[in-house]
N, C-alpha and C positions, 0 to 999 in steps of 0.2 A: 504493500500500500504506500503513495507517496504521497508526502507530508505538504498540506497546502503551503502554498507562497503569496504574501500579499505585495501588493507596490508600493504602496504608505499607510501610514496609522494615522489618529484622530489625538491619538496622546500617547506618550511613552516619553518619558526623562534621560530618552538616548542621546545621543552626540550627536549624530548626523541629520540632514534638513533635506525636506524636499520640498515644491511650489504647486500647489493644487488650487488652480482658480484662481491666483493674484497673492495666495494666503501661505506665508512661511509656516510649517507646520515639521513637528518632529518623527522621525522615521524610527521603529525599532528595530531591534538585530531580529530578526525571527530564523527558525527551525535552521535549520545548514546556514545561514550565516551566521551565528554565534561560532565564532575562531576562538574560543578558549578550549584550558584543559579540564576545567571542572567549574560548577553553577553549583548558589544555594539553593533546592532543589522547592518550588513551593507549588502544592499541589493545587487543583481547582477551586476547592472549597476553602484556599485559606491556609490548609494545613500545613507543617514545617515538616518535609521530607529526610534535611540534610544536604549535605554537599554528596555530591555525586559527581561524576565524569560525567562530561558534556555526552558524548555518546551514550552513556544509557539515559538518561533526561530524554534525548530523543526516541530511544526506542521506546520508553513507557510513553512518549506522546504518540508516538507512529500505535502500538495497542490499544490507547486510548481514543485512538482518533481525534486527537489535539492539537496544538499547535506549543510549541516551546517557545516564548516569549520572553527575551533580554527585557525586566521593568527597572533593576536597579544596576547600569554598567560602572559603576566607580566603585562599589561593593569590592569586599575583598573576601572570598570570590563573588564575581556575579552572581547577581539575585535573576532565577529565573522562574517564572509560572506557567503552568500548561493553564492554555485555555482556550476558545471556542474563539481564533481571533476574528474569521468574519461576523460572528453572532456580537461580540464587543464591537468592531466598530459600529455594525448596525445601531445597536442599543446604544453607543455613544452621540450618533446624529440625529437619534430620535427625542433626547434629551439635551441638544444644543439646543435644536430647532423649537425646541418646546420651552427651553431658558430664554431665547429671542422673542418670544413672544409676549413675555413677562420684562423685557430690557428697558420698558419706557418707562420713567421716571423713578428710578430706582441708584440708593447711595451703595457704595460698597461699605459695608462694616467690616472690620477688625477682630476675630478673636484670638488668643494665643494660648496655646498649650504644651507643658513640656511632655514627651515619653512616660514620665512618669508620672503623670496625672492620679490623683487620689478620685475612690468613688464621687467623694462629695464634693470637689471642685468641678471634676466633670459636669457634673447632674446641674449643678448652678450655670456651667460656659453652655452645656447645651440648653437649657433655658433662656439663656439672653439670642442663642442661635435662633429657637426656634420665634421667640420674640421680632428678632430684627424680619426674620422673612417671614412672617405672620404682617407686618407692618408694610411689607411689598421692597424690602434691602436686600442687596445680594450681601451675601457673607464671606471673607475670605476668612480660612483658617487654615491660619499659621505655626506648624510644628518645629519647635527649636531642639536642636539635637546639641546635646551635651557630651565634650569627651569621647569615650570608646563610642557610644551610641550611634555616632556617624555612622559606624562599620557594620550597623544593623538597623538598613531604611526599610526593611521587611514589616520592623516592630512597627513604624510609622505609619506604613501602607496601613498595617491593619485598625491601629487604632484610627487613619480615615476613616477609613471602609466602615468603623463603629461611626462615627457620628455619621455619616451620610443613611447608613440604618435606620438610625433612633429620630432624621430628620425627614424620611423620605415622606412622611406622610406631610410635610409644610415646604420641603425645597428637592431641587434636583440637581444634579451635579453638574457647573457647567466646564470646568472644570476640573479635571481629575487630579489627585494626587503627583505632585512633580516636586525634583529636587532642584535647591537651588544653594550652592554653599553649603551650610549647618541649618540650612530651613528647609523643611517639606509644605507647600503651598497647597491647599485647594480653593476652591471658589463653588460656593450655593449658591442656588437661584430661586427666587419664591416661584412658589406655586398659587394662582389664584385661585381663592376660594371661595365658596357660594356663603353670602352672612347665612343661610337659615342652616348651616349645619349642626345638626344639634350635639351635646354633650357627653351622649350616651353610643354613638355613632366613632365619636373616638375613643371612647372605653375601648367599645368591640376590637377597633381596632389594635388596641396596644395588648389585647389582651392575644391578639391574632398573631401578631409579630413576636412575641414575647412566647409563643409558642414553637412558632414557628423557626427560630433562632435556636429555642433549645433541639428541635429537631435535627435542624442544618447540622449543629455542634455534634449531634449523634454522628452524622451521615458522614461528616468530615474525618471524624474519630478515626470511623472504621476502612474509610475511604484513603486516611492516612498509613493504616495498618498495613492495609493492602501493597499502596505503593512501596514502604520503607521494606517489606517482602522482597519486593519484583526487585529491587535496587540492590539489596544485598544477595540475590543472587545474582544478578549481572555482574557483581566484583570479586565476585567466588571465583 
């Protein structure tokens, strides 16, 4: 089976640039182009595989029917993820275009968080989050990387990937998690919403996510198990 090739990305924190319609836009290393000898290995759902040799990264993507995705190249080693990359960028353009449409008359807000964020600071930065784009402000937030911590922007991915969860039902990501220095950057986008939505209507829903998270964490678990499997016997 051979391993899809795309011609540019929508996001990735790679080095290299390519020009689609006027718009400078970054290109990732995908499947055969990643030239290293070994990636932090991170699975679809999130999970932490390990380092592995670039060649079995790819064969668990070629099994998987995946795509092996360069998202962190200044990583020591590179951070790489299998994942679904034409179904990402599709879902990526469907959530610009949908952030564009929310663009008029909206401030950009500010928030910052370190790595190591406590439950309760959290819970307070994502309340002002979901404040500002409740109020129709895009949101940038700002990840500051302390120290060793640069040399695991996986930890950052994922603590994005948690607020843009906890925020999806008020914003959408326009976008995505990227490195710049000792900061990881994203950018929210409000979602307009109807005044009569009632109170009981976002219960359901957080009561829905909040299951559904513990599920994913299942699925991820075992979905991790799997892989860390296939990877230690490829280096047998």
């Amino acid at each position: 089976m051979r391993i899809r090739q795309y011609p540019y990305a929508l996001w990735t924190p790679c080095a290299s640039h390519v020009e689609v319609r006027g718009a400078i836009i970054n290109e990732p290393r995908v499947n055969d182009r990643i030239n290293v000898s070994e990636v932090r290995l991170v699975g679809p759902g999130g999970e932490q595989v390990g380092v592995v040799r670039v060649e079995d990264a790819l064969r668990l993507a070629r099994e998987a029917n995946l795509d092996l995705v360069e998202v962190a190249p200044n990583a020591k080693p590179p951070v790489a993820k299998l994942m679904d990359y034409g179904k990402f960028k599709y879902e990526a353009a469907q959530k610009a275009r949908e952030a564009r449409r929310n663009q008029a008359n909206t401030q950009l807000k500010e928030i910052r968080m370190g790595l190591k964020i406590d439950q309760h600071d959290y819970e307070t930065k994502l309340r002002r989050i979901i404040k500002f784009l409740n109020d129709g402000d895009k949101v940038k937030v700002q990840l500051r990387f302390r120290g060793r911590e640069q040399s695991r922007p996986e930890m950052g991915v994922r603590l994005m990937e948690r607020v843009a969860e906890d925020t999806a039902d008020d914003g959408t990501v326009e976008s995505a998690p990227r490195v710049d220095g000792r900061t990881m950057v994203m950018v929210l986008a409000p979602i307009r919403r109807k005044s009569e939505a009632k109170s009981d209507q976002r219960r359901r829903r957080e009561a829905e996510r909040r299951n559904r998270r513990a599920e994913e964490a299942r699925r991820a678990q075992k979905n991790a198990d799997r892989i860390a499997s296939k990877a230690k016997g490829g280096n047998s």
